[in-house]
PyMOL commands that place a pseudoatom at each C-alpha (Angstrom):
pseudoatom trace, name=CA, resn=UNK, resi=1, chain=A, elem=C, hetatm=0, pos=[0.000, 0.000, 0.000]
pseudoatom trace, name=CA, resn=UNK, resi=2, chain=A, elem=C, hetatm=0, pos=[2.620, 2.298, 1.366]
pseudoatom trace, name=CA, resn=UNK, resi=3, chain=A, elem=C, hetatm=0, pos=[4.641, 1.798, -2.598]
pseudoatom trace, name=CA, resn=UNK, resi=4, chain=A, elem=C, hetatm=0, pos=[1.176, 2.619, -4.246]
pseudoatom trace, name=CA, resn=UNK, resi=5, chain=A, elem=C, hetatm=0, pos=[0.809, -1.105, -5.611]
pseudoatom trace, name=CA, resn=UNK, resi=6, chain=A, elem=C, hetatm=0, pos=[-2.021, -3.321, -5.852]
pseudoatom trace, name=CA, resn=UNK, resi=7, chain=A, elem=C, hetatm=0, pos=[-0.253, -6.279, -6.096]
pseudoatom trace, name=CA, resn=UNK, resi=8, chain=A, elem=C, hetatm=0, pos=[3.383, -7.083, -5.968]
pseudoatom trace, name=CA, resn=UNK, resi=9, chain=A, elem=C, hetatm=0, pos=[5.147, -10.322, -7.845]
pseudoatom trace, name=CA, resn=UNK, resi=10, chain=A, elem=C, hetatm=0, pos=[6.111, -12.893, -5.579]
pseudoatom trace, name=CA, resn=UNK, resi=11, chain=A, elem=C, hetatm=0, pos=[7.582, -16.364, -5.875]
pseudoatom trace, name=CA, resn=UNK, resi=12, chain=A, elem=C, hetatm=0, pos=[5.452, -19.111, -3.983]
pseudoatom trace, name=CA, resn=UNK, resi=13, chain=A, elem=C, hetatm=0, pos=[7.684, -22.487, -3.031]
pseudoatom trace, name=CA, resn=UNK, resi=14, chain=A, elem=C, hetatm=0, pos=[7.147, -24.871, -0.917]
pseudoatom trace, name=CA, resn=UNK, resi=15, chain=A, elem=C, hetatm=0, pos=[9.674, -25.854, 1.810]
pseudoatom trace, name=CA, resn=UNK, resi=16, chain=A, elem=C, hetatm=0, pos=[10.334, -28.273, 4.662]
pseudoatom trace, name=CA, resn=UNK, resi=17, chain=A, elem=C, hetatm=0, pos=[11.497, -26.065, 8.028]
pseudoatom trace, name=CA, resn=UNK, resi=18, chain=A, elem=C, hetatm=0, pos=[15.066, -26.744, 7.498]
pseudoatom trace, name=CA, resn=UNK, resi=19, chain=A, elem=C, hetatm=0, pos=[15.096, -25.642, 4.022]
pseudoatom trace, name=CA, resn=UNK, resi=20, chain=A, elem=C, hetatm=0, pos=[13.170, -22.618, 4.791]
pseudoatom trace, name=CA, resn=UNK, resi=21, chain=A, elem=C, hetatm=0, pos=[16.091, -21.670, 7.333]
pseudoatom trace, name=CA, resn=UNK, resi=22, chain=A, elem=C, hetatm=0, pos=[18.319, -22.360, 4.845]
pseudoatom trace, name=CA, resn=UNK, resi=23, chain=A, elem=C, hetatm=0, pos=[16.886, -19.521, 2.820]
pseudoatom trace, name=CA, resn=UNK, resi=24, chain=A, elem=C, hetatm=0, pos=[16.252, -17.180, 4.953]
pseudoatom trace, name=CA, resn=UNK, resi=25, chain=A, elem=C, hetatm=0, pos=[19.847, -17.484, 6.091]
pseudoatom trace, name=CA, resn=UNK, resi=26, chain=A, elem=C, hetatm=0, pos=[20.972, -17.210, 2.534]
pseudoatom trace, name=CA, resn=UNK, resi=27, chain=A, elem=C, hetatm=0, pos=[19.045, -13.717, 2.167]
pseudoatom trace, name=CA, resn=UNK, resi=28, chain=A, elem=C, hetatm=0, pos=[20.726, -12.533, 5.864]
pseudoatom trace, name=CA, resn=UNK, resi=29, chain=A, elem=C, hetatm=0, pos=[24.013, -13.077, 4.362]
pseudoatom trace, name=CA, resn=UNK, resi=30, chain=A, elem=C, hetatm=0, pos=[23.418, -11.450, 1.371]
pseudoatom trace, name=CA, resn=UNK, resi=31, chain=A, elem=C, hetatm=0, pos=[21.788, -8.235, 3.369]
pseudoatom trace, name=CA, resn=UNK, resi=32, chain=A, elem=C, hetatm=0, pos=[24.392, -5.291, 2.667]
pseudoatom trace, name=CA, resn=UNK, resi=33, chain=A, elem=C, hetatm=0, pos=[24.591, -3.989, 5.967]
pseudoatom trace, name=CA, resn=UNK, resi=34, chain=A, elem=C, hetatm=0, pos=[26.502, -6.907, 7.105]
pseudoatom trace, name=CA, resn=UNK, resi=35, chain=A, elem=C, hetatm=0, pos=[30.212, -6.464, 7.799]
pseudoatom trace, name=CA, resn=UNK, resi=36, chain=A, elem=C, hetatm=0, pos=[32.258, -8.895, 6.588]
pseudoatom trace, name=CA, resn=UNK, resi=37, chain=A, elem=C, hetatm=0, pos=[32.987, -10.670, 9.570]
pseudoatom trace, name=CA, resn=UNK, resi=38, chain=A, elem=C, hetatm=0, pos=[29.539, -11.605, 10.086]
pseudoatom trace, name=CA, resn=UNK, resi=39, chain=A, elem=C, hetatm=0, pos=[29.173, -12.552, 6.429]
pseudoatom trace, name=CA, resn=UNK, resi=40, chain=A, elem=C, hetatm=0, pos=[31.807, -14.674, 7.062]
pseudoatom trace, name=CA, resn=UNK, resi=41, chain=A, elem=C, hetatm=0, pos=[30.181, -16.163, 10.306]
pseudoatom trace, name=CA, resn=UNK, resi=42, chain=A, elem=C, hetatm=0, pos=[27.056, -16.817, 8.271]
pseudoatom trace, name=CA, resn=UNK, resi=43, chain=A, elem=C, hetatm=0, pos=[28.485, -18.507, 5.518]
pseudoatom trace, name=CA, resn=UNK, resi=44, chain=A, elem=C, hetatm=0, pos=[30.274, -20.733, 8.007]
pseudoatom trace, name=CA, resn=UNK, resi=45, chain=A, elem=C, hetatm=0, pos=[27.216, -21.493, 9.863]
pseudoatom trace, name=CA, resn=UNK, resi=46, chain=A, elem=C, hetatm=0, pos=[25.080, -22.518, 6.993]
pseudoatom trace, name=CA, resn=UNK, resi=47, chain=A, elem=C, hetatm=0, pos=[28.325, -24.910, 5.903]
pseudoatom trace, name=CA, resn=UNK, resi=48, chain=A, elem=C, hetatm=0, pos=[28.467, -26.147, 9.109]
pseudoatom trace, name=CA, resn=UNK, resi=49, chain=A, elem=C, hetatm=0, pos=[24.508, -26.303, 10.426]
pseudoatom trace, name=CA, resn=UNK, resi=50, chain=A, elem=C, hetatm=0, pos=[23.288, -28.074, 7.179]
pseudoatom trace, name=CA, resn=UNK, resi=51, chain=A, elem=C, hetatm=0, pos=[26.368, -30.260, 6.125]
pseudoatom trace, name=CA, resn=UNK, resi=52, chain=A, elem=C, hetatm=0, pos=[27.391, -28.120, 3.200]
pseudoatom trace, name=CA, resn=UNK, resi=53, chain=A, elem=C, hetatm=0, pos=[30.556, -27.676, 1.025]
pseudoatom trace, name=CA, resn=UNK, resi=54, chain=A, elem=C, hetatm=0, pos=[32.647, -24.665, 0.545]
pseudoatom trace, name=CA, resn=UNK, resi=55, chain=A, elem=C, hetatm=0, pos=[31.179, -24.928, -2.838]
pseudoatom trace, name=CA, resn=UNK, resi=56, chain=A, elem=C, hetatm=0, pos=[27.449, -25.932, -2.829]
pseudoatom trace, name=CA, resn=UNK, resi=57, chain=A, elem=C, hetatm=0, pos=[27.020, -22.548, -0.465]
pseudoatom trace, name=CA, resn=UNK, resi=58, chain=A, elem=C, hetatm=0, pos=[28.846, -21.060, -3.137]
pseudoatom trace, name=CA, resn=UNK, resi=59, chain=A, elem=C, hetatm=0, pos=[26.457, -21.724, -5.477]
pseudoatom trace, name=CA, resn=UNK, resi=60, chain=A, elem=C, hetatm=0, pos=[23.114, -20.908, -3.248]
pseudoatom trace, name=CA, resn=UNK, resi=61, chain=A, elem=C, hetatm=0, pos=[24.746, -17.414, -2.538]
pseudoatom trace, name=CA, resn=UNK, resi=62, chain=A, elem=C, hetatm=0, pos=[25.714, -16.889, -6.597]
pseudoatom trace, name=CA, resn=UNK, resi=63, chain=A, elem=C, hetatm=0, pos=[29.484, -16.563, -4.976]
pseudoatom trace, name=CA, resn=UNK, resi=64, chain=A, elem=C, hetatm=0, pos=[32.523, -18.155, -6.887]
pseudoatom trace, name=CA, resn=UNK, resi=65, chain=A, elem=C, hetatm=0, pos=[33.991, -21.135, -4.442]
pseudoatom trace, name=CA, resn=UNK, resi=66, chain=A, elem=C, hetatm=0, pos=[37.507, -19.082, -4.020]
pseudoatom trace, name=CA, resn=UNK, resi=67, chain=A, elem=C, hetatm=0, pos=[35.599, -16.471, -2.681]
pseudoatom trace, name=CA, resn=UNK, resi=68, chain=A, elem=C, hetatm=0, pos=[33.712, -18.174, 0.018]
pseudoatom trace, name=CA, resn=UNK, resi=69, chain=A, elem=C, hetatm=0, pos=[37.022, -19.693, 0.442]
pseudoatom trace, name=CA, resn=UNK, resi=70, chain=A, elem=C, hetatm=0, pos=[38.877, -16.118, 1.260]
pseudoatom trace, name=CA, resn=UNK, resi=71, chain=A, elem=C, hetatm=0, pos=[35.708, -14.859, 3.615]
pseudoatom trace, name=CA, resn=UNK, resi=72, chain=A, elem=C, hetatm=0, pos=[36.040, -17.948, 5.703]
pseudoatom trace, name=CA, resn=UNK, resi=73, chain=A, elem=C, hetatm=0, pos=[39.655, -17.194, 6.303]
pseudoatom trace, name=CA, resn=UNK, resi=74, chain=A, elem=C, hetatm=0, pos=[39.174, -14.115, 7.671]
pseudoatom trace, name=CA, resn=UNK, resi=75, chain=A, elem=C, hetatm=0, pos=[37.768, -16.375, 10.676]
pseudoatom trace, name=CA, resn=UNK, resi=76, chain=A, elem=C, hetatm=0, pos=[41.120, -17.106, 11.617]
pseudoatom trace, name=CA, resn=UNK, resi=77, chain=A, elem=C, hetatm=0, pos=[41.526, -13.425, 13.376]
pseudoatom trace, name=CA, resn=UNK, resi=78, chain=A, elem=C, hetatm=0, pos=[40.571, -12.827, 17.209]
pseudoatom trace, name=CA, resn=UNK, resi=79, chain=A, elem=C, hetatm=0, pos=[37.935, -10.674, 18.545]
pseudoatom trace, name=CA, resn=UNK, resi=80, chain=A, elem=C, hetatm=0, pos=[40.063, -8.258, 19.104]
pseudoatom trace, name=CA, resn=UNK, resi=81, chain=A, elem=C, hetatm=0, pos=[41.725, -8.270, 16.113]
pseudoatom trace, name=CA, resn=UNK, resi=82, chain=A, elem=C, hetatm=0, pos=[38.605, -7.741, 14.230]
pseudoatom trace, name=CA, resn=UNK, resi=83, chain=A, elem=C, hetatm=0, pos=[37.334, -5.150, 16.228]
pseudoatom trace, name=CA, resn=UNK, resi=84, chain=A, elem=C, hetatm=0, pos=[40.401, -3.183, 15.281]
pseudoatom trace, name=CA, resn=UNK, resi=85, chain=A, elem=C, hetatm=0, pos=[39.700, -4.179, 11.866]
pseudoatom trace, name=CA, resn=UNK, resi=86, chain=A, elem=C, hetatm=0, pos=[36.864, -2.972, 12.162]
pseudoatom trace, name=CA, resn=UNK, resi=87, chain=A, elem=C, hetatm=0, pos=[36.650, 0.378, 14.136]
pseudoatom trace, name=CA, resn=UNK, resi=88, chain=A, elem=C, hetatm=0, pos=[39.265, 1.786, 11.203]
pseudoatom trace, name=CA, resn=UNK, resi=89, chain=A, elem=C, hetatm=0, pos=[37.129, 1.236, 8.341]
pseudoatom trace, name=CA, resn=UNK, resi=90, chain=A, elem=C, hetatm=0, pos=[39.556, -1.528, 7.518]
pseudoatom trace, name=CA, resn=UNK, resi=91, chain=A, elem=C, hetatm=0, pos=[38.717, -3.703, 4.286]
pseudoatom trace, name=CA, resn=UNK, resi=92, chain=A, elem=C, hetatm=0, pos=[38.479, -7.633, 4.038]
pseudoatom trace, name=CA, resn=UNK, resi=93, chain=A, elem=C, hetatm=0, pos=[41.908, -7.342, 2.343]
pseudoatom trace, name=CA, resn=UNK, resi=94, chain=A, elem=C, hetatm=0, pos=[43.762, -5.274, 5.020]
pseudoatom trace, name=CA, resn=UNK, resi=95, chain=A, elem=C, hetatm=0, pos=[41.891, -8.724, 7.196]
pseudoatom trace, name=CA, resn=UNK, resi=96, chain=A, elem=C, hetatm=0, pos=[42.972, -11.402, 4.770]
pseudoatom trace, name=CA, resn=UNK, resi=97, chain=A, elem=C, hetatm=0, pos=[46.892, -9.651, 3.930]
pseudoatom trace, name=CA, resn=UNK, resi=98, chain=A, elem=C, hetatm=0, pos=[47.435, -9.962, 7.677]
pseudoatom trace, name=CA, resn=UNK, resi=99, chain=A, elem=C, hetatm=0, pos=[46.900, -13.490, 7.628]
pseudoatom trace, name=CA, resn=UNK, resi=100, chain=A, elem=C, hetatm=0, pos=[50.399, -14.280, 6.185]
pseudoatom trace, name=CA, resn=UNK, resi=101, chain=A, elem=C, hetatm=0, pos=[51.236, -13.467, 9.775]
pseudoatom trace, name=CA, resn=UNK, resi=102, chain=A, elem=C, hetatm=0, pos=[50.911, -16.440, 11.641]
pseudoatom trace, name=CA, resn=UNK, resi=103, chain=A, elem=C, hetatm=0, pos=[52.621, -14.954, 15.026]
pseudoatom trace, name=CA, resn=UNK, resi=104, chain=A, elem=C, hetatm=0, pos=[49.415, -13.670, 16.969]
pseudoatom trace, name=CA, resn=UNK, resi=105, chain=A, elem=C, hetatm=0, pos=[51.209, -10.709, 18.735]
pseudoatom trace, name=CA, resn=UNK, resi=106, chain=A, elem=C, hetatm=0, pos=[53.116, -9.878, 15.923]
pseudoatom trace, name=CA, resn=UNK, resi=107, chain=A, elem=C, hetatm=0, pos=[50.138, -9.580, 13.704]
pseudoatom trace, name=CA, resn=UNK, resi=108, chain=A, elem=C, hetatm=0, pos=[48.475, -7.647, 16.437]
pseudoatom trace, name=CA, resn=UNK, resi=109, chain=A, elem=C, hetatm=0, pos=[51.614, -5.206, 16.542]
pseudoatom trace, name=CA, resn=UNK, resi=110, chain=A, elem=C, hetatm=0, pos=[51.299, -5.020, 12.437]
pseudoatom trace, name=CA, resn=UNK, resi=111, chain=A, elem=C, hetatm=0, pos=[47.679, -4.534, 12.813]
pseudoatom trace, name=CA, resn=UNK, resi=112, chain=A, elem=C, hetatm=0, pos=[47.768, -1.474, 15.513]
pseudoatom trace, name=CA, resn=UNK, resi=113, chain=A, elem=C, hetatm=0, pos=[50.408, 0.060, 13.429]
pseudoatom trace, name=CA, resn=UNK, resi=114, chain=A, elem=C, hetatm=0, pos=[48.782, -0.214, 10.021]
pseudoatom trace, name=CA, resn=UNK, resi=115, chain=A, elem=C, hetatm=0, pos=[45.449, 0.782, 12.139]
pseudoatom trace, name=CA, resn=UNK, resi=116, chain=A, elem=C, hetatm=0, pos=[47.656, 3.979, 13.743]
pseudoatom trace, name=CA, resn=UNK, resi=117, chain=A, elem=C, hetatm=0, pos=[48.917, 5.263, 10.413]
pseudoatom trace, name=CA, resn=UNK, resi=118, chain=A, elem=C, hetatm=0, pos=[45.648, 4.699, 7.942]
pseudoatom trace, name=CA, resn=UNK, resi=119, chain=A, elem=C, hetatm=0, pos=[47.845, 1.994, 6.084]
pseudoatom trace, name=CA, resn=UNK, resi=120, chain=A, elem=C, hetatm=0, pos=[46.133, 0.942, 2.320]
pseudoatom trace, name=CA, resn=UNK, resi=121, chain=A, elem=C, hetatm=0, pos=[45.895, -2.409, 1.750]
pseudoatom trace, name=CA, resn=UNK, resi=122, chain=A, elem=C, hetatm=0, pos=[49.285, -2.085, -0.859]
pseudoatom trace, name=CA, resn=UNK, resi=123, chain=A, elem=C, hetatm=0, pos=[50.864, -0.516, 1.880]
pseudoatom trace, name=CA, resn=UNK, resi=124, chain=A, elem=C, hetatm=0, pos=[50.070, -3.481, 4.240]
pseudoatom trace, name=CA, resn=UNK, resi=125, chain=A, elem=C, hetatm=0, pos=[50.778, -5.633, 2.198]
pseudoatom trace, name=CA, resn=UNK, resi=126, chain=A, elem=C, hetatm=0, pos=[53.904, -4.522, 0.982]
pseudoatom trace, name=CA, resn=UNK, resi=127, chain=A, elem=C, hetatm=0, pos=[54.864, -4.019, 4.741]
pseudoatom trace, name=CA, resn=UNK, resi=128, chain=A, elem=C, hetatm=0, pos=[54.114, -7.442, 5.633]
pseudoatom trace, name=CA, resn=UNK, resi=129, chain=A, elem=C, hetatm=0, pos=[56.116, -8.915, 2.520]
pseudoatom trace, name=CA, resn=UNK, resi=130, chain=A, elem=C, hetatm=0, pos=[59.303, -7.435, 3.581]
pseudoatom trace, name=CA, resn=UNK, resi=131, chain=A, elem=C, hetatm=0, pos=[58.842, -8.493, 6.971]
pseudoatom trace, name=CA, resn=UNK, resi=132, chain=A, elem=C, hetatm=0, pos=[58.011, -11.985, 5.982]
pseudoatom trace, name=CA, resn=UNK, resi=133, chain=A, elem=C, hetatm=0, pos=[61.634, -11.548, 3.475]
pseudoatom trace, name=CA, resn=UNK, resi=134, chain=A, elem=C, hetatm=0, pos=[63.822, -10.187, 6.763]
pseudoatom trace, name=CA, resn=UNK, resi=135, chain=A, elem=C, hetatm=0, pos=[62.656, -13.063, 8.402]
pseudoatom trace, name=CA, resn=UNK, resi=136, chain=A, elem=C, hetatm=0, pos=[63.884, -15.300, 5.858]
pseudoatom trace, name=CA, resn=UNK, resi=137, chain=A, elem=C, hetatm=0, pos=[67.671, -13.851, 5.783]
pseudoatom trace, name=CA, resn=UNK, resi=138, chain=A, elem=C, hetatm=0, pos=[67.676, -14.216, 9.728]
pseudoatom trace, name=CA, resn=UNK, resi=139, chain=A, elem=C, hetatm=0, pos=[66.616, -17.569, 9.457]
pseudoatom trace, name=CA, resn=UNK, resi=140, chain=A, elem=C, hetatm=0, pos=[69.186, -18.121, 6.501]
pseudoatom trace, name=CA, resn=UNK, resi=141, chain=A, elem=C, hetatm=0, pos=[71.987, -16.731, 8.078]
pseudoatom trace, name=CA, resn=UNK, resi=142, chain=A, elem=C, hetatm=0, pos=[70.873, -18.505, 11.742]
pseudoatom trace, name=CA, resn=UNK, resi=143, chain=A, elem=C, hetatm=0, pos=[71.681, -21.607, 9.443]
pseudoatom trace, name=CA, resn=UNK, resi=144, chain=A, elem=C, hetatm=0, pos=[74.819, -20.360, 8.253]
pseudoatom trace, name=CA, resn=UNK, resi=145, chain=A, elem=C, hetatm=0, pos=[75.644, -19.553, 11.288]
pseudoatom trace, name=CA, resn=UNK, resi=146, chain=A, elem=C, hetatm=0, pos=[75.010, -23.159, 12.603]
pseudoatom trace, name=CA, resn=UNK, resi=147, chain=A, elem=C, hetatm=0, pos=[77.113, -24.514, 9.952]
pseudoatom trace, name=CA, resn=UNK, resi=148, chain=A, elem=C, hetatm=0, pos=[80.103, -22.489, 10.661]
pseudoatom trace, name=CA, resn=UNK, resi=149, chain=A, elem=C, hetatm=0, pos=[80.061, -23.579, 14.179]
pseudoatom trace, name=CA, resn=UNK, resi=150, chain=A, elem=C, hetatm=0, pos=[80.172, -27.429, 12.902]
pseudoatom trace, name=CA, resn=UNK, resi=151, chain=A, elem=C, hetatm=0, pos=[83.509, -26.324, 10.692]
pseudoatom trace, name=CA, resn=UNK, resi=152, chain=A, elem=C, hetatm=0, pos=[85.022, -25.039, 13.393]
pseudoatom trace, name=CA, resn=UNK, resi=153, chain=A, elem=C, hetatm=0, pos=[83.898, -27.968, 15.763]
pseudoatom trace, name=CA, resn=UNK, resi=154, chain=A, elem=C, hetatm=0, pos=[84.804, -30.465, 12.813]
pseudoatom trace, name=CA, resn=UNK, resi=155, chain=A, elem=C, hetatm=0, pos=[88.290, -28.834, 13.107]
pseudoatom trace, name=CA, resn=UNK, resi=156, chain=A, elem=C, hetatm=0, pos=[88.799, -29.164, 16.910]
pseudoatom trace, name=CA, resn=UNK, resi=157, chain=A, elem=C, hetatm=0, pos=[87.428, -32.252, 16.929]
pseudoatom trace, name=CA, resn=UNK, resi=158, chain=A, elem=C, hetatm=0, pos=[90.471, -33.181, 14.050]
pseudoatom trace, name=CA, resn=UNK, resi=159, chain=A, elem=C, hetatm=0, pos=[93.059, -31.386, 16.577]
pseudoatom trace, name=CA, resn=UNK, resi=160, chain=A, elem=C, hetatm=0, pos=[92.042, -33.269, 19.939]
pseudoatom trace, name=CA, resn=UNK, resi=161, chain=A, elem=C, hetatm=0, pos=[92.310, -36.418, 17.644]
pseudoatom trace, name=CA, resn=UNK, resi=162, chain=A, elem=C, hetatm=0, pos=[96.098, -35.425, 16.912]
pseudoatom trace, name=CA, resn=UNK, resi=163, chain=A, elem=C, hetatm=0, pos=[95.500, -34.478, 13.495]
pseudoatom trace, name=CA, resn=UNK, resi=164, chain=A, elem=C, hetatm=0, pos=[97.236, -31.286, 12.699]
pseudoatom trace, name=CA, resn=UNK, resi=165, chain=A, elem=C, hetatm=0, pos=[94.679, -29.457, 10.688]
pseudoatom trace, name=CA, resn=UNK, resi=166, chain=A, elem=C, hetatm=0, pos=[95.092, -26.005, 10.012]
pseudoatom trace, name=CA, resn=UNK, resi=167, chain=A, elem=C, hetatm=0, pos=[92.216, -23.944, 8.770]
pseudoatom trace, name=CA, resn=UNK, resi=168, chain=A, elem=C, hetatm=0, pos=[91.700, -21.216, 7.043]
pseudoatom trace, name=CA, resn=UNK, resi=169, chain=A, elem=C, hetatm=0, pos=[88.659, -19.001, 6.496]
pseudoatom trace, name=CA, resn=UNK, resi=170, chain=A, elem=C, hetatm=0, pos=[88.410, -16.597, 3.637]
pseudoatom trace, name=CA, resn=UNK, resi=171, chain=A, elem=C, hetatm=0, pos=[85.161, -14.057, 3.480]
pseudoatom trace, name=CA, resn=UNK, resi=172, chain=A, elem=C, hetatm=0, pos=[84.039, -13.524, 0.025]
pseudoatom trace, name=CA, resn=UNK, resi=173, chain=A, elem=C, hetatm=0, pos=[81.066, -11.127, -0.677]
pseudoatom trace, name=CA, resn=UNK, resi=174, chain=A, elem=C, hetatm=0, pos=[78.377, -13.771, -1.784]
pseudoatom trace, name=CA, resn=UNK, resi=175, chain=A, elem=C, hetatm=0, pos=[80.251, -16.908, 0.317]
pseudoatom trace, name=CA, resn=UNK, resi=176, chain=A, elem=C, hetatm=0, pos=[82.588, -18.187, 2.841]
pseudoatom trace, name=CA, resn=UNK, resi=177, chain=A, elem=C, hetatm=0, pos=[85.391, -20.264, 1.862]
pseudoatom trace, name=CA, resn=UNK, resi=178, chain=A, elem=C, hetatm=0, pos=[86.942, -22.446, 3.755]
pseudoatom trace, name=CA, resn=UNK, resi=179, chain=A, elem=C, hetatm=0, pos=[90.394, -24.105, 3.504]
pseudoatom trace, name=CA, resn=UNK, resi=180, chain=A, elem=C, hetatm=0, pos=[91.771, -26.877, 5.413]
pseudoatom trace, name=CA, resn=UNK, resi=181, chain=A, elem=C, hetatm=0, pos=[94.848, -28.421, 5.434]
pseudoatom trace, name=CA, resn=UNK, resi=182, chain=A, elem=C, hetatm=0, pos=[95.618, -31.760, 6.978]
pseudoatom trace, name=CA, resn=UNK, resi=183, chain=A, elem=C, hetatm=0, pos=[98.702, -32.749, 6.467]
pseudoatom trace, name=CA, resn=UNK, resi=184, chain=A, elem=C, hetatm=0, pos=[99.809, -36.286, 4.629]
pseudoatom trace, name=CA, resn=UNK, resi=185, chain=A, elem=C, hetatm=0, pos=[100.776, -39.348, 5.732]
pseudoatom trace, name=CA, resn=UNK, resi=186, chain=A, elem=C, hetatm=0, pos=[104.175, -38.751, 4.589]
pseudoatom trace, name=CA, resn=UNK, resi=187, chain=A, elem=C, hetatm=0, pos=[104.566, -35.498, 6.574]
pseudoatom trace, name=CA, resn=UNK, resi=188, chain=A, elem=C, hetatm=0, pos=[103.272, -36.961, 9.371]
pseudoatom trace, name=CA, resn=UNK, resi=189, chain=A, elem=C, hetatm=0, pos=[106.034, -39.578, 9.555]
for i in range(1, 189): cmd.bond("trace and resi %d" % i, "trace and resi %d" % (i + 1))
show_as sticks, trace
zoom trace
């Protein structure tokens, strides 16, 4: 009455109780006034209420698998994560870039800082990439490290033997060489 219509079209099914919750819980989650967390929560519960895939609720919400597959992610942040997320008009991909970090304080720390200084997503996630890379040369050189350590072991180990090894260690810019001399049988004699 209020839109001035006599009659409005409408689509007539019928449905047992669980498929009519099914439906109705399709149209929640495609409300627009949903954030994306509680998208996310919805999609999950109709998976995991009524038995479905990742990809039949794909298909009931007209949503390509991948991307169901992305919003449930998000799931992995905390409360208070999200909340952060949330309160600075932060997108799903500031939520799903800060994923990479597995390290919950540490992601919290990345989050309050990106959060503090109105990071974009690039930014964010150009952030967390070199973060992820520095990590990778500690570890490398941690394993360098530990390698060095057996050389010079190796060595001492030779010299409490009796062996007379002499080493010598030459620093190159993209290696370490090393060179050890033990001397021969016939210099030993």
């Amino acid at each position: 009455k209020l839109a001035g219509l006599r009659s409005v079209p409408c689509i007539l099914i019928n449905a047992t109780e669980e498929r009519s919750q099914v439906i109705a819980l399709i149209e929640n989650i495609q409300r627009c006034d949903l954030n994306f967390f509680e998208e996310a929560e919805a999609i999950s519960q109709l998976i995991t209420k009524y038995g479905m895939t990742q990809e039949s609720a794909a298909i009931r919400l007209g949503l390509a698998q991948s991307t169901v597959a992305n919003k449930l992610r998000i799931l992995k942040l905390n409360a208070e994560e999200r909340k952060i997320i949330l309160d600075n008009n932060m997108s799903e991909r500031h939520a799903r870039a800060l994923l990479k970090i597995t390290d919950n304080d540490r992601r919290l720390a990345v989050l309050n800082k990106a959060a503090e200084s109105g990071w974009t997503v690039d930014t964010l996630e150009k952030y967390i990439a070199k973060l992820l890379k520095d990590d990778e040369k500690r570890a490398s050189y941690h394993k360098r490290a530990a390698m060095l350590k057996d050389v010079n072991k190796a060595i001492d180990v030779m010299r409490m033997a009796g062996v007379n090894a002499d080493a010598k260690r030459i620093d190159h810019e993209d290696y370490i060489e090393y060179i050890i001399k033990i001397p021969s049988e016939k210099q030993a004699e």
